[in-house]
C-alpha positions in Angstrom: 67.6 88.1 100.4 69.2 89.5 97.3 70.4 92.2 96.4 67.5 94.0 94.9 65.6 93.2 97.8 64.3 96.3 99.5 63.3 96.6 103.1 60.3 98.1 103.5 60.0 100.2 106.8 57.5 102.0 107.9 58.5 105.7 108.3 58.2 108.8 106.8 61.1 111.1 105.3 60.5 113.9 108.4 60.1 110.8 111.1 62.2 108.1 110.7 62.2 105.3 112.3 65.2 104.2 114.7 66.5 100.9 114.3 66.0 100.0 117.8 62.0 100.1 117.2 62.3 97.6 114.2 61.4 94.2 114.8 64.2 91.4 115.0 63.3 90.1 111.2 63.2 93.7 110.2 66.7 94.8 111.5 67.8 91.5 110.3 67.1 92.0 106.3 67.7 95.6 106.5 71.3 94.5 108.2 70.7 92.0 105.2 70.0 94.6 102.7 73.3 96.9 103.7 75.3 93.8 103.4 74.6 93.1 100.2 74.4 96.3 98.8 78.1 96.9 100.2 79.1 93.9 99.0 77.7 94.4 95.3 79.8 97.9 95.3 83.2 96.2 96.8 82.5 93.6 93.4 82.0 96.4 91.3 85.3 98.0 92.4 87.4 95.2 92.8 86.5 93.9 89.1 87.6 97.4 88.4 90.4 97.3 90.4 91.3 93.7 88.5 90.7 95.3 85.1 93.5 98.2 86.4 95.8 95.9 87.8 95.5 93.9 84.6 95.8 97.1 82.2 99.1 97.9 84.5 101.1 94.4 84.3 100.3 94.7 80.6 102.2 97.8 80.3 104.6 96.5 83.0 105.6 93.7 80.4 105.6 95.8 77.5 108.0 98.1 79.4 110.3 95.4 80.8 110.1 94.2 76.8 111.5 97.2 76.1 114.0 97.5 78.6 115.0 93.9 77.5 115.3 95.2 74.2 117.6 98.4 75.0 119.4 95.1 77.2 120.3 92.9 74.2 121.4 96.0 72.5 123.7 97.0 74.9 125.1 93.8 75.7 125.2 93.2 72.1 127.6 96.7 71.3 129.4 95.4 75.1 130.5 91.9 73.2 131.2 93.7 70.1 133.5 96.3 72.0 135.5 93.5 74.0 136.3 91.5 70.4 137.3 95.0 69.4 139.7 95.0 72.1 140.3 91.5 72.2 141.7 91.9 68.7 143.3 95.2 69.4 145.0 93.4 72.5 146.6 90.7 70.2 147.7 93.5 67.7 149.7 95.1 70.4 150.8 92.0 71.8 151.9 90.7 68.3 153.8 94.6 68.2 155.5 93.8 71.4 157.2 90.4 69.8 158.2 92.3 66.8 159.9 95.0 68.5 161.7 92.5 70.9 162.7 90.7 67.8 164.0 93.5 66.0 
């Protein structure tokens, strides 16, 4: 049955009928029906769910881009600041000698 299938039961909107009166076939493809029709809304929100998800990882990546960025930055100032002291460590090293020499 698909999904636009309808069930047709006989009852009116001030009687219904109960399930338990429907035939087997009947309570089958209205069982049918329900399926269907819950699973067509579970697609619906889990493509949406998808399209979310996707939307989020996308701005996941551009903020771990980011935050990679601001990384290399960092580490790049972190290098720069150890030659720095590298170099300042040999100028007082170089000092030292001097003034033992003197």
């Amino acid at each position: 049955m698909s999904a636009s299938a309808v069930v047709e039961i006989d009852d009116e909107p001030t009687e219904r009928t109960r399930f338990d009166q429907l035939v087997y076939d009947k309570q089958q493809a209205l069982l049918e029906s329900i399926r269907e029709r819950r699973l067509a809304t579970l697609r619906v929100y889990e493509d949406l769910v998808a399209k979310k998800q996707a939307s989020a990882n996308e701005k996941l990546v551009l903020k771990a881009g980011k935050l990679q960025v601001r990384i290399k930055k960092k580490l790049d100032a972190a290098t720069k600041a150890l030659d720095e002291i590298d170099a300042m460590s040999r100028d007082i090293s170089a000092m030292k000698l001097q003034l033992e020499n003197e």
